[in-house]
KEKE-3310 file (N, C-alpha, C; in steps of 0.2 Angstrom, whole numbers, plus 5000, padded with zeros to 4 digits):
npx = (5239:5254:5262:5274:5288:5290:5308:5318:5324:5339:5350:5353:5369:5380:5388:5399:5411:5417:5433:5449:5459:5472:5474:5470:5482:5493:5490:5490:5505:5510:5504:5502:5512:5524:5525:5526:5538:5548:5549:5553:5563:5569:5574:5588:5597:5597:5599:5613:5620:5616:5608:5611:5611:5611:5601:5590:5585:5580:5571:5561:5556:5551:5542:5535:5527:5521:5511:5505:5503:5492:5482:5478:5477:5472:5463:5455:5454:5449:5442:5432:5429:5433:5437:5441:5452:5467:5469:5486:5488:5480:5484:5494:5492:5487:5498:5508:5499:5498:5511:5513:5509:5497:5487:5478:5470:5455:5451:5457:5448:5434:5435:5438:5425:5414:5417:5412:5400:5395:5399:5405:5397:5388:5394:5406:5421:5432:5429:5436:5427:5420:5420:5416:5414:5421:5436:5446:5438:5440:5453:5456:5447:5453:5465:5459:5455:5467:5475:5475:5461:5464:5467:5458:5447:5435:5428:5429:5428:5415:5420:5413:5402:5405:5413:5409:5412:5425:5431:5427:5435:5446:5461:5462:5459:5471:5480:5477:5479:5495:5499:5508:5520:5520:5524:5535:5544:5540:5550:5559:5566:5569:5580:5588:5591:5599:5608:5614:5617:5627:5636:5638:5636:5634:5628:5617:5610:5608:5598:5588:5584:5580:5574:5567:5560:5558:5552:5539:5534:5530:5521:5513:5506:5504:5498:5485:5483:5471:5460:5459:5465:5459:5448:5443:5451:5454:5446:5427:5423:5412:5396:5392:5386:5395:5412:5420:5435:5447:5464:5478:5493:5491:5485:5496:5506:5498:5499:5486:5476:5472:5463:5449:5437:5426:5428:5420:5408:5407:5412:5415:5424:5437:5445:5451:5457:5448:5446:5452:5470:5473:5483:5484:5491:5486:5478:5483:5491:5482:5475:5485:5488:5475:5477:5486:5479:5478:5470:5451:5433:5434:5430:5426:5426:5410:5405:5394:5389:5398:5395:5382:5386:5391:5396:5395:5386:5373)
npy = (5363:5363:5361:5354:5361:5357:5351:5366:5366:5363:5377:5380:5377:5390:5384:5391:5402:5420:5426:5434:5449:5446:5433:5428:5434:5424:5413:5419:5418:5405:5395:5399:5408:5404:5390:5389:5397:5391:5378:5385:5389:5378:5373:5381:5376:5362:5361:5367:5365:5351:5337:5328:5307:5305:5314:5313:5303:5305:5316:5308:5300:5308:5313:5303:5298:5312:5311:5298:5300:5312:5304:5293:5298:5310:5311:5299:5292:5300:5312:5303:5291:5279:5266:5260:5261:5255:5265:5268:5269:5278:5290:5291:5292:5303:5313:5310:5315:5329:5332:5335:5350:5356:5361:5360:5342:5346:5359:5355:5341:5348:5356:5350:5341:5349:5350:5338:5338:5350:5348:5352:5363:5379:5382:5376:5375:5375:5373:5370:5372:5385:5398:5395:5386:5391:5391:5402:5405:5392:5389:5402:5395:5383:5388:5395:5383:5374:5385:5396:5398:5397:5412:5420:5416:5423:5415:5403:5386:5381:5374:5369:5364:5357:5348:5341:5327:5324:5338:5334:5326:5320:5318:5323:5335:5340:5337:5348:5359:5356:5358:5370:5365:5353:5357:5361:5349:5345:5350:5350:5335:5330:5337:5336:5320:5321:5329:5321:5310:5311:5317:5332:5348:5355:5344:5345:5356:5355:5345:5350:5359:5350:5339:5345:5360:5360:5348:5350:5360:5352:5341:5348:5354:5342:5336:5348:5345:5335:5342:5353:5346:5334:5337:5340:5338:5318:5305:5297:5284:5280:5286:5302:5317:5325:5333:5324:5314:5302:5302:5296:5298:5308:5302:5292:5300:5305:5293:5285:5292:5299:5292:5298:5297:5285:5288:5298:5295:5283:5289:5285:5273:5263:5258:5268:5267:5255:5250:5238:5236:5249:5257:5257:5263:5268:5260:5247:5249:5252:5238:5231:5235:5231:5218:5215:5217:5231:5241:5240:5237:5240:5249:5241:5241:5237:5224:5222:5238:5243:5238:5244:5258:5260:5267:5261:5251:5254)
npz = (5354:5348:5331:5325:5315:5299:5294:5286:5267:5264:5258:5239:5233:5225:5209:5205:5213:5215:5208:5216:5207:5210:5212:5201:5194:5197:5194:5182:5180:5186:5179:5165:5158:5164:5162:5146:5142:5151:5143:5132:5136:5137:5124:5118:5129:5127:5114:5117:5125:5129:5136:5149:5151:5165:5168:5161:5163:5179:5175:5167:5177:5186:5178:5175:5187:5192:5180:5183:5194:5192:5181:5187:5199:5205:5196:5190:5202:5214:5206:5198:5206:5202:5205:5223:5236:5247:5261:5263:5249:5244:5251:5246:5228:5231:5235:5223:5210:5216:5214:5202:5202:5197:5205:5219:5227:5227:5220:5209:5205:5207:5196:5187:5187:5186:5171:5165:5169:5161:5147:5134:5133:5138:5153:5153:5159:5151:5136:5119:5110:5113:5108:5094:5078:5067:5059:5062:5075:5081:5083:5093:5102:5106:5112:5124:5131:5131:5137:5141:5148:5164:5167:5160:5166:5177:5187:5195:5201:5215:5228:5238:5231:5222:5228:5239:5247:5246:5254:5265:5270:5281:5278:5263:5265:5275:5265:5255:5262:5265:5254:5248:5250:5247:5231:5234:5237:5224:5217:5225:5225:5213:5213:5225:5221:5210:5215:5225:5215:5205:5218:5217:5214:5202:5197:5205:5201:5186:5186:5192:5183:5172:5178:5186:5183:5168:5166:5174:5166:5154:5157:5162:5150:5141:5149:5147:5136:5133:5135:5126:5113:5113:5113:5102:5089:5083:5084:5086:5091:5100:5104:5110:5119:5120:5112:5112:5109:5103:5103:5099:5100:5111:5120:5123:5129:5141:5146:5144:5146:5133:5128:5126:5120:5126:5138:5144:5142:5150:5162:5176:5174:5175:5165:5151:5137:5129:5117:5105:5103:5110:5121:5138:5152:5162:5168:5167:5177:5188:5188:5192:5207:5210:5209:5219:5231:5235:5229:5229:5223:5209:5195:5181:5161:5152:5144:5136:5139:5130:5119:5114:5114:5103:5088:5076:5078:5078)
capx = (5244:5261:5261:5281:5290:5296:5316:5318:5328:5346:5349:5357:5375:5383:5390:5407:5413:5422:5441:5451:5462:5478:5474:5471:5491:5496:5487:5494:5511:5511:5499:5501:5516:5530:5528:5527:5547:5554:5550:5556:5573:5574:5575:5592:5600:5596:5605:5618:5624:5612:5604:5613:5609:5608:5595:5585:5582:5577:5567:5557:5555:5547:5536:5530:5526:5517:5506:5501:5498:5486:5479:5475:5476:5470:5457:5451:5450:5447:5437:5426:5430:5433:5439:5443:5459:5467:5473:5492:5488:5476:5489:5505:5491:5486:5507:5509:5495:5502:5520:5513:5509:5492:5484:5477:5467:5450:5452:5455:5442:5430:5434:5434:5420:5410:5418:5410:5392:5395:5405:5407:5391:5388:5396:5410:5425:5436:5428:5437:5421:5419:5419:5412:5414:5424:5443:5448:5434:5440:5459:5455:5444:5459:5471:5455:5455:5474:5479:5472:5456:5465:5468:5453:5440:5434:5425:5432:5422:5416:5422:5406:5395:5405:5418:5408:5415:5433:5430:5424:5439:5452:5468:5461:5460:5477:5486:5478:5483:5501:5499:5513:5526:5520:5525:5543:5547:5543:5555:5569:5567:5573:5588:5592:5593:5605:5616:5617:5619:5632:5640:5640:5631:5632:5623:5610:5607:5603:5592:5581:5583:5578:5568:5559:5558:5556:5548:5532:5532:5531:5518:5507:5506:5503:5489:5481:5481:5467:5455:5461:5466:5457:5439:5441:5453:5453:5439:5423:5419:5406:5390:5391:5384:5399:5415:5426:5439:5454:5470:5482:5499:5489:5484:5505:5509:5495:5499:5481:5470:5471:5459:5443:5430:5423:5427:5415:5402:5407:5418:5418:5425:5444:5451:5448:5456:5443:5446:5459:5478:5470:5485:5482:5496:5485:5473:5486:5496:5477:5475:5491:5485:5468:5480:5490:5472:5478:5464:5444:5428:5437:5423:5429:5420:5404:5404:5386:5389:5402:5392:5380:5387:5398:5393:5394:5382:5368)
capy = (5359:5366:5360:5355:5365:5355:5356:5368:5361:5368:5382:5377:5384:5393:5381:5394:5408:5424:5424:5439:5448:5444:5425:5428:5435:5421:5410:5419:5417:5399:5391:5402:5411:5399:5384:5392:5403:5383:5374:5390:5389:5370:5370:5381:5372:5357:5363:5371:5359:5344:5334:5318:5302:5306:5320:5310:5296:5308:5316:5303:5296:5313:5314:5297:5299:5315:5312:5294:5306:5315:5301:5287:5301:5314:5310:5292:5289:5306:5315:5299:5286:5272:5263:5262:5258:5256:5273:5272:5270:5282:5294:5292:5294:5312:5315:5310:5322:5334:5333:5340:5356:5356:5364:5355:5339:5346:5361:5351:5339:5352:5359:5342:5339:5357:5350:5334:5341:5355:5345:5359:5369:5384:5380:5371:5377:5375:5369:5372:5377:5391:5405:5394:5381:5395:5390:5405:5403:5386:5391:5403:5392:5378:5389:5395:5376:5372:5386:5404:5399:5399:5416:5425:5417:5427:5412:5395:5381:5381:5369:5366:5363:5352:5342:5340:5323:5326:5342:5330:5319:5323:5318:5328:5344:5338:5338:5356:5363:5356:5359:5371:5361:5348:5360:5360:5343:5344:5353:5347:5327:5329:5342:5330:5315:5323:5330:5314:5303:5314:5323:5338:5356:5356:5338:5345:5361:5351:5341:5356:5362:5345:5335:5350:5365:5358:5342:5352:5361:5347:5336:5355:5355:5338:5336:5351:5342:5333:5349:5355:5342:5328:5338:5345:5332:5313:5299:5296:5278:5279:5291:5305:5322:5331:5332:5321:5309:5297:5305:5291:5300:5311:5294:5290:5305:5305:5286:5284:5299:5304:5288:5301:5297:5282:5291:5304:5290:5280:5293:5280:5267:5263:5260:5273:5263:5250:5246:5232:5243:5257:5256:5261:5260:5269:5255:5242:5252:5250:5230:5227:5237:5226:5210:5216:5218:5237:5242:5235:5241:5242:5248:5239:5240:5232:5223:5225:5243:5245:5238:5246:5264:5259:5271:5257:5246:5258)
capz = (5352:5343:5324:5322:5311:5294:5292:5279:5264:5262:5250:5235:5234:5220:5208:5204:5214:5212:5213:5214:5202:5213:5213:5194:5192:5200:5188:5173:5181:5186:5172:5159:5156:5165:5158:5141:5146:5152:5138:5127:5137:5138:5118:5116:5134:5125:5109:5117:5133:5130:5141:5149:5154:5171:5170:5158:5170:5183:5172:5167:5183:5188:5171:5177:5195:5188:5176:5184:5198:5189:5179:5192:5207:5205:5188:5191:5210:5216:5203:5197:5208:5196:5211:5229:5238:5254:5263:5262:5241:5242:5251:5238:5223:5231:5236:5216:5209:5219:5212:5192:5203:5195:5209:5227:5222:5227:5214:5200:5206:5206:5191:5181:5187:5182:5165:5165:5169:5155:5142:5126:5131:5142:5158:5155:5160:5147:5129:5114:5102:5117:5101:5089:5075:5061:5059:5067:5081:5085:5085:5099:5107:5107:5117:5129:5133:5130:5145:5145:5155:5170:5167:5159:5172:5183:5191:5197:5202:5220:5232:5244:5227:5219:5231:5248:5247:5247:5260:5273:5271:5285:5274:5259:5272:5275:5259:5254:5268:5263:5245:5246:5253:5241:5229:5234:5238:5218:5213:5230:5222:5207:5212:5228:5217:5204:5218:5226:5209:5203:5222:5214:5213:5195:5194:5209:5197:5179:5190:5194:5179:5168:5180:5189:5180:5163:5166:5177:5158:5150:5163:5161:5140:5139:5152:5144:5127:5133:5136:5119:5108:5115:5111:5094:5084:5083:5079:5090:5088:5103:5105:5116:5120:5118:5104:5116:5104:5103:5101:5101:5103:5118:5127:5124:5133:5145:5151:5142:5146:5130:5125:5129:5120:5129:5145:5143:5140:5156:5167:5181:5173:5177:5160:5148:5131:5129:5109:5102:5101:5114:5127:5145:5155:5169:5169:5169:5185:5191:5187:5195:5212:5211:5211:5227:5236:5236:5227:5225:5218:5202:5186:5173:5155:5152:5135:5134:5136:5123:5113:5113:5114:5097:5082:5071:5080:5078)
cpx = (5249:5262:5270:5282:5294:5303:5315:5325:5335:5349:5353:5364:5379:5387:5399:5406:5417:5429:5444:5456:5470:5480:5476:5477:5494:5495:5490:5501:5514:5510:5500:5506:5524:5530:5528:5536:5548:5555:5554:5566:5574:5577:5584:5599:5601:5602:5611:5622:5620:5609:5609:5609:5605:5601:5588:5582:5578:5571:5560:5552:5549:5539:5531:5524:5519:5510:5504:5499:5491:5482:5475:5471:5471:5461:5453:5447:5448:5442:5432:5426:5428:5435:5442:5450:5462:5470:5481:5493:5487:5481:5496:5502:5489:5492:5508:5506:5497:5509:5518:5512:5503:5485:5481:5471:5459:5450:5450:5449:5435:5431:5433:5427:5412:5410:5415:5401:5390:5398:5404:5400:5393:5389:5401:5417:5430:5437:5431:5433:5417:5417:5417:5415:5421:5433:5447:5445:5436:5448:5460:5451:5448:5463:5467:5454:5460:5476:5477:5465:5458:5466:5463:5445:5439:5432:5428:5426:5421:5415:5415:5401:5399:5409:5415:5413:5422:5434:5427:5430:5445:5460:5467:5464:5466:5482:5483:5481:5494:5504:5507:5518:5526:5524:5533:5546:5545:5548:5563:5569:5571:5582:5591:5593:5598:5612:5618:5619:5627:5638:5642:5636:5629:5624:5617:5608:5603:5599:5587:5579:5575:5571:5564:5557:5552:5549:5540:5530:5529:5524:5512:5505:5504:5495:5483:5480:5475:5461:5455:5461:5460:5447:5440:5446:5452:5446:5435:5419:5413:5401:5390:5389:5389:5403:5422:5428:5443:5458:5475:5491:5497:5489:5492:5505:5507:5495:5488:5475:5468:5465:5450:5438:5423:5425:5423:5408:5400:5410:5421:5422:5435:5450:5448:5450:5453:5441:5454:5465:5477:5475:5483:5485:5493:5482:5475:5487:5489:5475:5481:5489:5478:5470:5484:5484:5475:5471:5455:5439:5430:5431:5428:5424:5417:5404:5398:5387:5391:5398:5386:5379:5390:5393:5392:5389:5374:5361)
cpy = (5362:5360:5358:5355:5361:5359:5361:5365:5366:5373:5380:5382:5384:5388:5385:5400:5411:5423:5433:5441:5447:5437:5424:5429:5429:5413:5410:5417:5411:5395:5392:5403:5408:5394:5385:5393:5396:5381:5380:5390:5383:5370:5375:5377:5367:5355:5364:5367:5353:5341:5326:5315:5302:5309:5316:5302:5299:5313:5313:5300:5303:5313:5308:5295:5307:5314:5302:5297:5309:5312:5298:5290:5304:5315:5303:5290:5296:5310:5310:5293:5281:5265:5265:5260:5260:5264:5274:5272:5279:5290:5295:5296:5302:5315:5316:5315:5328:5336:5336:5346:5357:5360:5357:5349:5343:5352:5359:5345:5342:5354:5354:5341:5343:5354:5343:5334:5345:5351:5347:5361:5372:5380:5376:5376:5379:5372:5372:5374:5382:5396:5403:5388:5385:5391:5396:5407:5396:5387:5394:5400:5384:5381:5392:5386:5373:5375:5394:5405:5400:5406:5423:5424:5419:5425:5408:5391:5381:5375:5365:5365:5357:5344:5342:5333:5322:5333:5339:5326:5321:5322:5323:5336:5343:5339:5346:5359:5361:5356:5364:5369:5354:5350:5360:5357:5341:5343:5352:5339:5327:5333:5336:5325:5318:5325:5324:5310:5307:5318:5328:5342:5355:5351:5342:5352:5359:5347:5344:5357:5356:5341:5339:5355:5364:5353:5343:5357:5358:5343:5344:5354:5349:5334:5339:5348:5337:5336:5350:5352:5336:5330:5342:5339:5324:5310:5298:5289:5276:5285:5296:5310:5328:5329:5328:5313:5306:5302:5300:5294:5306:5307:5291:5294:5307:5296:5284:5288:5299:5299:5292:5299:5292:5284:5296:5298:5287:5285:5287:5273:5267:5262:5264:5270:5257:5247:5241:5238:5249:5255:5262:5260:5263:5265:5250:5242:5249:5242:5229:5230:5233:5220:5208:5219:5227:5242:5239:5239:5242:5243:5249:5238:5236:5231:5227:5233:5247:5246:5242:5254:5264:5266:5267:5252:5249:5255)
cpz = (5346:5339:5322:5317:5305:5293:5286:5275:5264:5256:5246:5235:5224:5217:5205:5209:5213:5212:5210:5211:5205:5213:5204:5189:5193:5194:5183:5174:5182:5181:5167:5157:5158:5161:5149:5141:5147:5147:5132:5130:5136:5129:5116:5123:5130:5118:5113:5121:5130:5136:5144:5151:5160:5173:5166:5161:5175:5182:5168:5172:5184:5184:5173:5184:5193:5186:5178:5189:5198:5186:5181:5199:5208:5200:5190:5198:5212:5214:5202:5202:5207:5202:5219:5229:5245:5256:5261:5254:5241:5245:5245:5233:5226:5232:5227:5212:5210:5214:5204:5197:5199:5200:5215:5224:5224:5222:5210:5200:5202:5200:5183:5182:5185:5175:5163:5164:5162:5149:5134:5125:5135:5149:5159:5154:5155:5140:5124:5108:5108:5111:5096:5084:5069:5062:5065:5076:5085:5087:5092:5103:5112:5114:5123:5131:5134:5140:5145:5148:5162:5172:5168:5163:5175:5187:5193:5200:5212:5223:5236:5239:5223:5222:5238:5251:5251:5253:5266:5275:5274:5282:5269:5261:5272:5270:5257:5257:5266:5258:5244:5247:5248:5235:5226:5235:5229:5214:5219:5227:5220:5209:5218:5225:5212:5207:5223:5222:5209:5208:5219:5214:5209:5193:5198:5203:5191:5180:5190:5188:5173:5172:5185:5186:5173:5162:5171:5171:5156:5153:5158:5156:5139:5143:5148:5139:5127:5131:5126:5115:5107:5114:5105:5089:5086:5081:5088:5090:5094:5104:5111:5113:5116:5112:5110:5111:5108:5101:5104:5105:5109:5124:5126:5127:5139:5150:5149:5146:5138:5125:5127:5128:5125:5139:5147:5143:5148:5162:5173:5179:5172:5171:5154:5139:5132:5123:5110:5099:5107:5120:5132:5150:5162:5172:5170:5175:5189:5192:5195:5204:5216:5214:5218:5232:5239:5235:5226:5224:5211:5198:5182:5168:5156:5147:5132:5132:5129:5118:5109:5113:5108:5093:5079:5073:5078:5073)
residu = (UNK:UNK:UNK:UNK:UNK:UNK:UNK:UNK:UNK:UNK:UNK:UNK:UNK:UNK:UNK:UNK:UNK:UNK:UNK:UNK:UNK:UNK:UNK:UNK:UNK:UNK:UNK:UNK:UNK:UNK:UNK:UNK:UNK:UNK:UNK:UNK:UNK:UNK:UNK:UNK:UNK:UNK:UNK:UNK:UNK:UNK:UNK:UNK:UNK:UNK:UNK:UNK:UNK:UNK:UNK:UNK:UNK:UNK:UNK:UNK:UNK:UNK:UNK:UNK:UNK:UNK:UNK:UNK:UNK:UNK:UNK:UNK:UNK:UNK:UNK:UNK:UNK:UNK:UNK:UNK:UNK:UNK:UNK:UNK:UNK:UNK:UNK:UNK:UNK:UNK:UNK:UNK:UNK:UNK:UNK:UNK:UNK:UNK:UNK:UNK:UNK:UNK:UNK:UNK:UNK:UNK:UNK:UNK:UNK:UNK:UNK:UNK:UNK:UNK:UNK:UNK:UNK:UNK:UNK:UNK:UNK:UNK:UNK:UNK:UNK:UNK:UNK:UNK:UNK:UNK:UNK:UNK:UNK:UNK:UNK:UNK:UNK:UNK:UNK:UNK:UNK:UNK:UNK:UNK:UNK:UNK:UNK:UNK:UNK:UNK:UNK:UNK:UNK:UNK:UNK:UNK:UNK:UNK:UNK:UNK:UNK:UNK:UNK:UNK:UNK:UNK:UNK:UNK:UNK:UNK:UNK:UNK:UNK:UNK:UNK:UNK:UNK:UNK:UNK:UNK:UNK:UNK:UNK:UNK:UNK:UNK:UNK:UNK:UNK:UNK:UNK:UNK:UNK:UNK:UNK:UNK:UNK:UNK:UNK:UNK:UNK:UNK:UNK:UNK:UNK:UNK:UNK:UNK:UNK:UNK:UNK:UNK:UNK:UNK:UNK:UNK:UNK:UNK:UNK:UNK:UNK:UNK:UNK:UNK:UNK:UNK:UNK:UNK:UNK:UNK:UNK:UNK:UNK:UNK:UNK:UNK:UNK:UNK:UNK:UNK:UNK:UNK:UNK:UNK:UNK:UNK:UNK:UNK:UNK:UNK:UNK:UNK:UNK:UNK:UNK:UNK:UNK:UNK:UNK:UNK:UNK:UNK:UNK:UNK:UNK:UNK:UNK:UNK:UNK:UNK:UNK:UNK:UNK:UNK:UNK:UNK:UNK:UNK:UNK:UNK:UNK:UNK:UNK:UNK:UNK:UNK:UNK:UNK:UNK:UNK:UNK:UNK:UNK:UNK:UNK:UNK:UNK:UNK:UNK:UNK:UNK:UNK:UNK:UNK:UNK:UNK:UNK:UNK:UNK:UNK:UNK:UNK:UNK:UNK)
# end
């Protein structure tokens, strides 16, 4: 009698893979060194021509589309899945994600989520006390978390170890695959809206300039300030592992990212201010998606928990 063969277990896979140094140009030259060069040109444009109405409308709009993109889309439902939602949502908010030009959502997934696991010890992609605790070790550790990780890693987070989820899912497949073309309907928006508001070249030009070029500067530096800023300054009124804080004027700019510390505690949980004054306009955006049966499974705080993660309860 033949003895049948227990399945064997599946081998664990590499939790980062190599990347090569022509991906890592590409890197310095997107991530690093553009959006640096815009915001250095947008400040004597600004002086020099100004900025009008027009372009400050269409720029906003983008910065908003943007960065609740990457809040709600890309960061809340996709990376933690703070909630569900039906598919034509769940399509816009990865269309939207897209538009910062942040890289395909399964990337940044993956690599949020290495930084979650690791959060400012060995293994986390991007901690600012990387070099240490000293003034001048925390300085460089700032701008290695701020934006020269993408450059000086030799690893990235691999996809089949941390995003299987999102690689099964046929629209996901989809949007990477389209990711470059996402890219450029970034940056044709804002220029078609300016040269139709105004029929003009001129107006389709300071479009690009202000509500594309600029405003995917501006959306980059201000994301990043979560990494950087949002784990070395501000106040930690709940208990965690890592040195994850409030940064009120990060959570303004972030559309309430930059409320971190209690999201490091809960990650899944759909509003990340959770004190009296913490606004959260991505959590409201969220509310309001719940009450149009767009969205359910919503995780919303737990008193209980709060409470019991307070520092001052202890």
């Amino acid at each position: 009698m033949t003895v049948p063969r227990r399945p064997e277990a599946p081998e664990p896979t590499a939790e980062t893979v190599a990347i090569t140094s022509g991906r890592r140009a590409v890197y310095l030259v997107v991530l690093v060194l553009l959006p640096g060069l815009l915001l250095a040109l947008a400040v004597p444009a600004a002086w020099g021509w100004g900025i009008g109405p027009r372009d400050v409308v269409i720029a906003a709009v983008m910065y908003l589309i943007s960065i609740f993109g990457i809040a709600i889309g890309y960061h809340r439902l996709f990376t933690h899945r703070a909630f569900k939602c039906r598919r034509p949502l769940r399509i816009v908010l990865m269309l939207a994600g897209g538009m910062a030009v942040e890289g395909p959502v399964t990337l940044w997934t993956a690599e949020h989520r290495r930084h979650h696991k690791y959060a400012d010890r060995e293994g986390d992609p991007h901690s600012p006390w990387r070099y240490g605790e000293s003034g001048p070790a925390l300085l460089r550790g700032m701008a290695h978390a701020h934006v020269s990780w993408f450059y000086t890693a030799r690893r990235r987070s691999n996809l089949r170890h941390w995003v299987p989820d999102l690689m099964a899912d046929p629209d996901v497949r989809r949007f990477d695959a389209a990711y470059p073309f996402v890219v450029v309907l970034s940056f044709a928006l804002p220029t078609l809206a300016g040269g139709l508001w105004s029929m003009s070249w001129a107006g389709a030009w300071t479009a690009l300039f202000w509500g594309g070029l600029v405003r995917y500067a501006v959306v980059h530096h201000v994301t990043w300030s979560v990494n950087s800023i949002a784990h070395t300054l501000g106040d930690r009124p709940f208990r965690t592992r890592d040195r994850s804080s409030n940064v009120r004027w990060v959570a303004l700019l972030t559309l309430g990212e930059g409320w971190h510390n209690w999201h490091h505690v809960e990650p899944t949980c759909a509003r990340h201010g959770v004190l009296k004054g913490q606004l959260d306009p991505s959590a409201r955006l969220i509310h309001w998606f719940e009450q149009a049966n767009w969205a359910y499974d919503v995780h919303w705080p737990d008193p209980d928990r709060l409470a019991a993660r307070r520092r001052d309860r202890m």
